[in-house]
BAFI-231561 format. One record per atom (N, C-alpha, C): x, y, z. Coordinates in steps of 0.001 Angstrom, whole numbers, plus 524288, in hexadecimal, padded with zeros to 5 digits. Layout:
<recs>
XYZ ...
</recs>
This chain:
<recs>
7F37882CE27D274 7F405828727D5EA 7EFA0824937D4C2 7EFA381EB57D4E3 7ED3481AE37D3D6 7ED728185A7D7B5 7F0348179F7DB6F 7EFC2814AB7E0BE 7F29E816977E4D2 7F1868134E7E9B3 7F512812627ECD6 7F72E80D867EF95 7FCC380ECB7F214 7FFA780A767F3A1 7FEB3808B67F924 7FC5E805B87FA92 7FB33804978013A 800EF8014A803F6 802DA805E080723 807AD801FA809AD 804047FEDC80E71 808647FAD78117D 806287F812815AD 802CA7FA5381AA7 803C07FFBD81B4F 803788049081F64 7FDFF803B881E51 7FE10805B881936 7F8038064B816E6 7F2E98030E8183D 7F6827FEC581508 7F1F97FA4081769 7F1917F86B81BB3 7F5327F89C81F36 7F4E47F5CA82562 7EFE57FA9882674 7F0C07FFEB82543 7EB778049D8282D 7E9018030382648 7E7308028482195 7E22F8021781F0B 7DE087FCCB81F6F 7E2787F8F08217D 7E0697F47C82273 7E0777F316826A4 7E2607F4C082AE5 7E2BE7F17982FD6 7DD1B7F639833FE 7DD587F0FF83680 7D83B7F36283A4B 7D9807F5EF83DE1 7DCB27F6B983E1E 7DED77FB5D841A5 7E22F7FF3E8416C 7E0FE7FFFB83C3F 7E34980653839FC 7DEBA809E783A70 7E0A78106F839EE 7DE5C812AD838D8 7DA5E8129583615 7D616814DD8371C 7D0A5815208374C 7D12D8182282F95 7D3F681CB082FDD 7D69581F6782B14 7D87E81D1C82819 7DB43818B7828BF 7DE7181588824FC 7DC818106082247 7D97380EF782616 7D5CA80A8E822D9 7D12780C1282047 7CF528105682083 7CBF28141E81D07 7CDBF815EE815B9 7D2338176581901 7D6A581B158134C 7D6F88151581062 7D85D8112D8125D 7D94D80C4C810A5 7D518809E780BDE 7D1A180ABC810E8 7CD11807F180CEA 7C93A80CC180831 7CBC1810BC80944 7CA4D813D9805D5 7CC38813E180054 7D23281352801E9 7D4AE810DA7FDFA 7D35B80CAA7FA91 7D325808187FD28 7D1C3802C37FC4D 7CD268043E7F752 7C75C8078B7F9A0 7C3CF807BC7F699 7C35680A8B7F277 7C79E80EF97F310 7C7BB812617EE35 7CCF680F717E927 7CE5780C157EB48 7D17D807787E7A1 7CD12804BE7E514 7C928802D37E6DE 7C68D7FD9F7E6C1 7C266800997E2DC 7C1DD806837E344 7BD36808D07DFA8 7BF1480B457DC01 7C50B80BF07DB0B 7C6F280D7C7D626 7CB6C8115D7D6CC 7CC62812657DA96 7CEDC8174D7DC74 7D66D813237DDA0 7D97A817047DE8A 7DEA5816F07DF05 7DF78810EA7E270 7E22A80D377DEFF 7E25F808507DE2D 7E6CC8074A7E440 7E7EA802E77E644 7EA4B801CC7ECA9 7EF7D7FE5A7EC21 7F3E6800737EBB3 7F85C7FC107EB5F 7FA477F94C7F045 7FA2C7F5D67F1CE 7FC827F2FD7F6DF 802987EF8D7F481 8061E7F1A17F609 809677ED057F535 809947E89E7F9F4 8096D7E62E7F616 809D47DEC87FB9F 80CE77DF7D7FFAA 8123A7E3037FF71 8169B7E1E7803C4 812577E6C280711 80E0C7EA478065B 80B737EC9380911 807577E9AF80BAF 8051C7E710807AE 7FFAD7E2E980A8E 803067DFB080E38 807397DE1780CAF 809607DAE48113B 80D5D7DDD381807 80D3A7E0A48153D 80E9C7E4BE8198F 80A267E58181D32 8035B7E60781C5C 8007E7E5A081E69 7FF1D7E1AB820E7 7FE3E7DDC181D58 7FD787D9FF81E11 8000F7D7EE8236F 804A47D7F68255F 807C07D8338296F 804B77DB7882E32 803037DEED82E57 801257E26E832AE 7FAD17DFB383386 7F7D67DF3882E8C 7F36C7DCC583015 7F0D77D8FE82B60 7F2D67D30682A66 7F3ED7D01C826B1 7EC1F7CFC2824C7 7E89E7D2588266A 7E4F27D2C18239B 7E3AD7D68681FC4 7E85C7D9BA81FF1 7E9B47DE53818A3 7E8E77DA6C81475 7ED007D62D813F8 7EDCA7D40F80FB0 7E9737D1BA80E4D 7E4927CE888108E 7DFD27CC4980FB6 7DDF57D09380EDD 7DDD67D3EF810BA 7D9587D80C8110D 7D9477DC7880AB2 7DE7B7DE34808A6 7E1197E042803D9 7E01F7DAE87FFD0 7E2237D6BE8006E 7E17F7D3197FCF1 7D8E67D3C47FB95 7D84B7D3C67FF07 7CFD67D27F7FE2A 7D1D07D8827FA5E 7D2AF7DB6B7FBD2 7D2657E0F57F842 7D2A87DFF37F437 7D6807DE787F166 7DA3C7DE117EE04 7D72E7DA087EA23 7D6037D7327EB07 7D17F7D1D47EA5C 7CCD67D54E7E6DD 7C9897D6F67E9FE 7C5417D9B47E88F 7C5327DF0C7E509 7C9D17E1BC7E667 7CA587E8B37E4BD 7CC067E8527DE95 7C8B87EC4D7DB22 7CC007EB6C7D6DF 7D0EC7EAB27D61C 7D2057EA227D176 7D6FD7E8AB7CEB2 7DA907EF8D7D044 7DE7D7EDD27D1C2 7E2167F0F37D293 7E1A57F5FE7D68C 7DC0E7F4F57D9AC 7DB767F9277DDD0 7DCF47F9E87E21B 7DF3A7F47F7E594 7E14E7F3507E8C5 7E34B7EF127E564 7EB377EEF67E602 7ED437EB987E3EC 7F1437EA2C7E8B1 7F4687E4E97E883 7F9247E3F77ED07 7FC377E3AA7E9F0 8019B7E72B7EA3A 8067D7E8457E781 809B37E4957E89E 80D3C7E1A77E597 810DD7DE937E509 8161D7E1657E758 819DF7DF4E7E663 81EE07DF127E81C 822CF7DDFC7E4AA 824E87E2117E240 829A97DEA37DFF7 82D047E39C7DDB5 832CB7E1D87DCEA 836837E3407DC3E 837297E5527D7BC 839177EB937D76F 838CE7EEF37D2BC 83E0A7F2487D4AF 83D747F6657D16A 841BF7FAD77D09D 840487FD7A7D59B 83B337FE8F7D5D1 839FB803507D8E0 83A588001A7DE80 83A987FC337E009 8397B7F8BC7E4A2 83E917F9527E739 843027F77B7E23D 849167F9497E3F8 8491C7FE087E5EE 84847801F37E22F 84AA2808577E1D0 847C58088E7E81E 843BD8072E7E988 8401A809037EECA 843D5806837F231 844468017D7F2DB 846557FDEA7F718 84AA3800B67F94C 84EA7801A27F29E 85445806D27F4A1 852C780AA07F6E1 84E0E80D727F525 84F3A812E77F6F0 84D55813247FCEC 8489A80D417FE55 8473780DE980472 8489580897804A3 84C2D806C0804E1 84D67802B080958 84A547FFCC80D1C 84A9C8049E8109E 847088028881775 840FE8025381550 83E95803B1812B0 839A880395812BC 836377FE6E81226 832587FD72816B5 8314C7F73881699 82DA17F77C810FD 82C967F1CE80F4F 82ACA7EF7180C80 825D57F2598099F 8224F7F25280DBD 81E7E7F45480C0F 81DC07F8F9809BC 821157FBCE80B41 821578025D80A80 82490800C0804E3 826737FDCB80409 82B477FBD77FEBA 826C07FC477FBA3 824557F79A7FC53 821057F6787F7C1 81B6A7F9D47F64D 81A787FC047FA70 814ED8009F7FA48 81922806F27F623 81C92806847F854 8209280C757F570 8227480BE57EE9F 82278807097F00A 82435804B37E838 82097804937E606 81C91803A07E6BA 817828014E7E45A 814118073F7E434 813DB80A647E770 811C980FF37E60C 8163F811637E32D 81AC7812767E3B3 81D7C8156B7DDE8 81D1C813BF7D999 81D2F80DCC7D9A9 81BB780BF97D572 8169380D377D38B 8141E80D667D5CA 80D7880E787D272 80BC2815097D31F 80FA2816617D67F 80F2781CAA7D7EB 80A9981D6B7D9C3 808B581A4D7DE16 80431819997E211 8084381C967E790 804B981E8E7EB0B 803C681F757EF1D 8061B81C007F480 80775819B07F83E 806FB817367FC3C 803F4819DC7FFFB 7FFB58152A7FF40 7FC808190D80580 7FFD18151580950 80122817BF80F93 8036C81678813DC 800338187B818CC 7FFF9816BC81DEA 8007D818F78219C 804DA81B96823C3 80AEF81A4282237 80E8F81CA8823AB 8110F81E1C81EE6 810B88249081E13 81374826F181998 81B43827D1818C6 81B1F8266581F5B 82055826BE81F86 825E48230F81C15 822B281CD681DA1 8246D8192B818C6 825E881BBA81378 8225781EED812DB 823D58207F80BFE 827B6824C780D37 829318262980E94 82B0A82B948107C 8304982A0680AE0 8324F82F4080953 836C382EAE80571 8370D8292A80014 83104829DB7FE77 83102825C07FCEA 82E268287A7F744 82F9E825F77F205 82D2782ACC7EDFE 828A9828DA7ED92 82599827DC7F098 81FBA826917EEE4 81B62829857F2CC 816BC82A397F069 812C982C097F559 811A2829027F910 810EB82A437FE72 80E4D826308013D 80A0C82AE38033E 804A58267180493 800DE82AFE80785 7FFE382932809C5 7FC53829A380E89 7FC3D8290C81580 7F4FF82659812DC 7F5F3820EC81606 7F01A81F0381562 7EA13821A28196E 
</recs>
């Protein structure tokens, strides 16, 4: 493993001031063991913006990251239309956006999704782990 995938779950805990005491810890533990060489941070955008929605100071706050952190340690994942985006969309339908684009983007790179709710991934061929 070389990284992990942060869905919106993720970052709303890790970033908002009124999450768990546990989760904005695990967060920034993360954050620093990216920033010193260790297992690199994928955000896809339809995730930053998923946050961004609950508490619109993620996106300033990930963008200063992103700015400063080496090259490719914390990165924001794009969006766009592939094979695997179809084959996913068919096989889950109902699944909102964010969970779309955090689930494609770990199979594709065969990263991880860290989540607060593991249930989202549930029947889904990828790992998810509990932030």
């Amino acid at each position: 493993m070389t990284g992990y995938v942060l869905d919106d779950l993720a970052l709303t805990a890790g970033l908002d001031e009124f999450s768990e005491e546990h989760h904005r810890r695990e967060f920034s533990r993360l954050l620093r063991d990216a920033i010193d060489g260790g297992p690199g941070l994928a955000i896809p955008a339809l995730c930053l913006a998923g946050a961004a929605v609950v508490r619109s100071a993620i996106a300033d706050h990930i963008a200063a990251i992103v700015a400063v952190a080496p090259p490719h340690a914390v990165d924001v994942i794009g969006f766009a239309r592939t094979e695997r985006l179809e084959q996913f969309r068919s096989d889950h339908p109902y699944a909102a956006w964010p969970v779309v684009a955090a689930a494609v983007h770990a199979m594709a790179a065969g990263w991880p999704v860290l989540t607060t709710h593991l249930g989202r991934y549930a029947r889904m061929s990828l790992d998810a782990l509990q932030l």
